[in-house]
N, C-alpha and C positions, 0 to 999 in steps of 0.2 A: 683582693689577693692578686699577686702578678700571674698574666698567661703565661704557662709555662713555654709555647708556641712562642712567644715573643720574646723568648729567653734569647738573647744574639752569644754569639762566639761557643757554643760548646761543642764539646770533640761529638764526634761521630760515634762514639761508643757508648753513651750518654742515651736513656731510655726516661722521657717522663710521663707522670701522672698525675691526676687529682686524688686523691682521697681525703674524704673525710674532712674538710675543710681544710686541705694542705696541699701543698704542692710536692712531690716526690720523685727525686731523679736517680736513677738507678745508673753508676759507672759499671761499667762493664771490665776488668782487667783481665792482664796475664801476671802471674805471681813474681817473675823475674823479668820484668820488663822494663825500659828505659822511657821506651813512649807511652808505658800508664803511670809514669810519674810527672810528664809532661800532661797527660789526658787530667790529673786529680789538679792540679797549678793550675790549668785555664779553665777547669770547672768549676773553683772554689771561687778565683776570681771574677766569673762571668756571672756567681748566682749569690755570692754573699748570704751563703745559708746559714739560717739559726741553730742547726743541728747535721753535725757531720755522723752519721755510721758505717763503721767499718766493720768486714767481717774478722774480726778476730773473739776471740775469750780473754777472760782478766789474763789466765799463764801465758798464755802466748805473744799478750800485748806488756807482760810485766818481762818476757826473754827478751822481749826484742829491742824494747827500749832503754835495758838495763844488761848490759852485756857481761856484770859478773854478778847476774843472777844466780849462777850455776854454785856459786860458792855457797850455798844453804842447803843445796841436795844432802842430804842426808843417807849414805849410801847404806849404812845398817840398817835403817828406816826402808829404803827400797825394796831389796831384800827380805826381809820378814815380811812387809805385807802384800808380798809375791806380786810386784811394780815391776818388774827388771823388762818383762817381756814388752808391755808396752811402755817404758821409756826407750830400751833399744828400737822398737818400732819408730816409735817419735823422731829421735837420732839420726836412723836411717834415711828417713823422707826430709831429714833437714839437712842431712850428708847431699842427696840427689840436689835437690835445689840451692845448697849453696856452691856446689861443681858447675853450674848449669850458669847461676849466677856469675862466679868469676867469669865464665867464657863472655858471657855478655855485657862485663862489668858492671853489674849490679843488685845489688845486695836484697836476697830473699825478701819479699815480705815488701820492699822499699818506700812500693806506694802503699799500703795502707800506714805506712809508720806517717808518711808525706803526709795523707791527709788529717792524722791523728794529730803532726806539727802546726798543721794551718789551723786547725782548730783552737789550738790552745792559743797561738797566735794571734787570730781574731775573735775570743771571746765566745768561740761556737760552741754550744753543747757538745761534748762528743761522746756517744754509745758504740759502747763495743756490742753486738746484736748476733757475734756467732757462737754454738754451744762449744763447750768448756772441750778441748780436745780428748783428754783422759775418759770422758762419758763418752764422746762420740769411737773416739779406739776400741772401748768395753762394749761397747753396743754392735760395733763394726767383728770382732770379733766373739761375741756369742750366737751371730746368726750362722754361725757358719760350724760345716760338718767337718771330720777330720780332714778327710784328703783334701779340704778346700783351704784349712789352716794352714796344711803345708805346703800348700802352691804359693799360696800367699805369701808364706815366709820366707820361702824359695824366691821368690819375686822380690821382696824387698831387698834382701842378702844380695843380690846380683843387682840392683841398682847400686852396691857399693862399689862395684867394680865400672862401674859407666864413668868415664873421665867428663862427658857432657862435649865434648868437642863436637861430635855429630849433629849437635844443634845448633843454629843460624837465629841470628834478632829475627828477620823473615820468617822463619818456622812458629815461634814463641807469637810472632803479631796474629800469624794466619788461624792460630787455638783459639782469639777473641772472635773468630766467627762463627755464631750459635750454630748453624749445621754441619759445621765441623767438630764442633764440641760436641752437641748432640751424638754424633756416629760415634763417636770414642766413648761417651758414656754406654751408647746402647751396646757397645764391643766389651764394655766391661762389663756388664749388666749380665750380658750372657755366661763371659766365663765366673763372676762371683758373683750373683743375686745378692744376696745377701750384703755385698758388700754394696752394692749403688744403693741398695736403698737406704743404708745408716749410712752412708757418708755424705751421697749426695742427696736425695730424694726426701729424705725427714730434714736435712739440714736448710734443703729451700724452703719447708714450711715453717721451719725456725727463724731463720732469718727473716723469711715475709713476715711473719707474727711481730717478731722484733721493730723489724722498721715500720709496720705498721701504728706499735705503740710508740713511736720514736715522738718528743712533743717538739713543737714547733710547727711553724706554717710554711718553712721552705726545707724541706732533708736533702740533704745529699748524701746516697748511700752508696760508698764504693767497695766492691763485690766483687769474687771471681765471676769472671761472664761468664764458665760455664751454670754460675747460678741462675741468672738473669732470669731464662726461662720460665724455670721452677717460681724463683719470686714472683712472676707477672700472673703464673697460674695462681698463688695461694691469697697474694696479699689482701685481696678485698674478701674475704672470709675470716671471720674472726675465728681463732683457735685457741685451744688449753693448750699449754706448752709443757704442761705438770706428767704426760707420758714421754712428751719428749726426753725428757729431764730423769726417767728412772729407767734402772737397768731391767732389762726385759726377766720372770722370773725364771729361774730353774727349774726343767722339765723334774717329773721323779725320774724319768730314766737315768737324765745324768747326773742326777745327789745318788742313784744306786750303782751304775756302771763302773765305775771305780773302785768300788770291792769287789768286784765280782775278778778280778784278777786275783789279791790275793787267799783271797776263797777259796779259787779255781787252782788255786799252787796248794797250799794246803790239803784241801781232798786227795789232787794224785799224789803229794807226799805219804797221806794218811793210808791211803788203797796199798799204794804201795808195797808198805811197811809191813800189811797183814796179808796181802793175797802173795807176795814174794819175800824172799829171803830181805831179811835188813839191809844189807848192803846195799842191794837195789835204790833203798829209800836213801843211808850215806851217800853211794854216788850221785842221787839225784839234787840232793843238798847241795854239795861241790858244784856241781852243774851249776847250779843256779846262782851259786856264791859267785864263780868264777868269773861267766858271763856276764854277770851284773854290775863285776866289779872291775873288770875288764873294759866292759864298753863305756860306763861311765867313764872312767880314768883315759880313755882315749879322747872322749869330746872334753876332761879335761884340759888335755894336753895340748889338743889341737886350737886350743882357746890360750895358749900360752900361760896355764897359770903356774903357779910358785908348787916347786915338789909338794910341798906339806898341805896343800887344796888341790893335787891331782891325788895324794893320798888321803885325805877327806874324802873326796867322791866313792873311790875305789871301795874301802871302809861300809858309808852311810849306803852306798846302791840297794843292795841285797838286803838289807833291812827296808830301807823306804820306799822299795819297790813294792812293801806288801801293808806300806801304809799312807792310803793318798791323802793326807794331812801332811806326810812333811816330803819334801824331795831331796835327791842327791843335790842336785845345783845348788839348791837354797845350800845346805850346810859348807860345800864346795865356795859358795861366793864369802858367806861370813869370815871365812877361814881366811880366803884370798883377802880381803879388808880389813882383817886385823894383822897378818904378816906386813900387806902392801897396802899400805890406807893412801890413799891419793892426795897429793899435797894440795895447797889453795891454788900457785899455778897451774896444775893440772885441768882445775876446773874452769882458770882463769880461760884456759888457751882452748878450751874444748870445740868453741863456735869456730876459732880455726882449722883446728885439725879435723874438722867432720867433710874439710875441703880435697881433700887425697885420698884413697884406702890406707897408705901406709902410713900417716900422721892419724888415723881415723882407728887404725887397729893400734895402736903402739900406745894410746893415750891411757893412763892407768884407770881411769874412771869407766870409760867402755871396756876393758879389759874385765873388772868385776864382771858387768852386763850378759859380758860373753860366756865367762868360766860358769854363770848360770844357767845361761841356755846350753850352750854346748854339754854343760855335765848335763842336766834332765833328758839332752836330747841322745844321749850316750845310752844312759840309765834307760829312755823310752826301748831304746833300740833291742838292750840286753834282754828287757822281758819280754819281749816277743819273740825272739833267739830262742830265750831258755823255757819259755813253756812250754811250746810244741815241744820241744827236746826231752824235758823231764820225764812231760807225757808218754811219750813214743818208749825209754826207760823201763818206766813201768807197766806199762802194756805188752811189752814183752814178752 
């Protein structure tokens, strides 16, 4: 087996090992970078590996390589099986990096597409060894508490608005240095725990497991270098990767918390009605009709949807507010997709438009996205408006 020590010409970002009767060399990248698509080019050439792995999953290595992917989204399909939130999440983060991208001219993703190219070029195995992104989002967003959901999403929403100009190739190279990567996890780790440890922290034991079973006696696995780390701690421990792989269970508190809203509107309805005059309990109705159907219809609006989907929201609030099985958004986006159903271009040109905000909002298939979160997030807003209020009402 060749020393991996004697391997001549590989980049500096380049990490090897023995295992297991293999040689294994770890690339290090930054995800928009020009010099780690030069770094994968003189690594693939310098070690003629039997086995290229990249951090990607099947979807994200089927978007990238196939750019009207997007025309099989199935946006009814999204929608009913309440996806909207994290495919807008997804969007978002591929909105930031491909902004980030143009300024640096180069395209999201480029070196692991690079090295997935040389693979198939010289005949190399190639594994895709990162988990599926929609598990890792589901997993990344059930550890987390309310106010931490909405920092987050707060977070993501205002990377729409970063043009990326602020960042330098220099800036982008200096992230491939592990203790500067390091601080930035531990900076994130602080303000979302939750969040380092499903995106980053399980995904380096994923990965290590991954290229661990990678076959062949030469890998080259090219990975964000903030992995690197994480992989060099896991890789020589064998792991089940079958917890990685399931969504963490539901607490009872949160399969119960969710009724206890409309529970809790009901009873002060009910009190109401019998310890004050009825009216009290009519006005309180209204209250809560209004409010509900009010705020929804605003985070409709504010999501540009079509008249007859900000009046959907308005309509469905005040009922679906007291049923968490279905939401104002949801019935709000189906509405908007069957007025405005999004043509094949729309979906053609999407990986473009995620490049500006205003090509990024204007495009009809995020526009659905939107008229979903913005109504629930309308509808969230109304009931907590209108319950203290009713309450206060009747207590009277």
């Amino acid at each position: 087996m060749p020393d991996p020590a004697a391997t001549p010409a590989l980049p500096s970002s380049v990490v090897s090992l023995d295992l297991e009767g293999k040689s294994v060399f770890l690339l290090g990248t930054a995800h928009v970078s020009r010099q780690s698509v030069d770094d994968v080019r003189a690594a693939a050439a310098a070690l003629a590996p039997d086995t290229v792995a990249v951090e990607l999953c099947e979807p994200r290595y089927r978007s990238l390589s196939d750019p009207n992917a997007w025309r099989d989204t199935d946006l009814f399909k999204v929608v009913r099986q309440k996806k909207t939130t994290f495919l807008l999440a997804q969007l978002a983060m591929q909105a930031f990096y491909r902004r980030v991208g143009k300024h640096l001219e180069t395209e999201p993703g480029a070196e692991m597409m690079e090295a997935a190219r040389i693979a198939n070029a010289t005949g190399a195995r190639l594994e895709l060894v990162d988990r599926r992104i929609d598990l890792t989002l589901k997993r990344v967003w059930a550890a987390l508490g309310f106010w931490q959901k909405t920092k987050l999403a707060g977070l993501l929403l205002s990377s729409l608005f970063s043009s990326g100009d602020e960042v330098s190739a220099e800036d982008v190279e200096n992230l491939k240095q592990s203790d500067q990567l390091e601080s930035a996890m531990t900076e994130l780790g602080r303000a979302f725990p939750g969040v380092k440890s499903r995106l980053m922290d399980e995904r380096d034991q994923y990965l290590a497991e991954k290229i661990r079973r990678a076959p062949g006696t030469r890998v080259l696995a090219v990975v964000g270098a903030g992995h690197v780390p994480g992989i060099l701690r896991n890789i020589r421990a064998p792991r089940d990767l079958a917890p990685l792989e399931a969504l963490p269970p539901r607490s009872r508190w949160s399969r119960v918390w969710p009724w206890l809203i409309p529970l809790a509107v009901l009873a002060i309805l009910v009190l109401g009605f019998f310890r004050r005059d009825p009216s009290v309990a009519v006005h309180s109705v209204l209250v809560w009709t209004l409010v509900n159907a009010v705020s929804a219809a605003i985070g409709a609006i504010a999501a540009l949807a079509h008249p007859l989907a900000v009046l959907a929201a308005a309509v469905a609030a005040p009922i679906t507010s007291l049923n968490p099985a279905i939401a104002a958004g949801w019935v709000a986006g189906l509405v908007q997709v069957w007025i405005r159903p999004p043509a094949v271009r729309d979906f053609e040109t999407l990986p473009a438009d995620l490049e500006t905000f205003r090509t990024f909002f204007r495009n009809p298939v995020v526009r659905v996205l939107l008229v979903v979160a913005l109504a629930n997030l309308g509808s969230a807003l109304g009931t907590w408006i209108a319950l203290p209020w009713i309450a206060a009402l009747c207590a009277s």
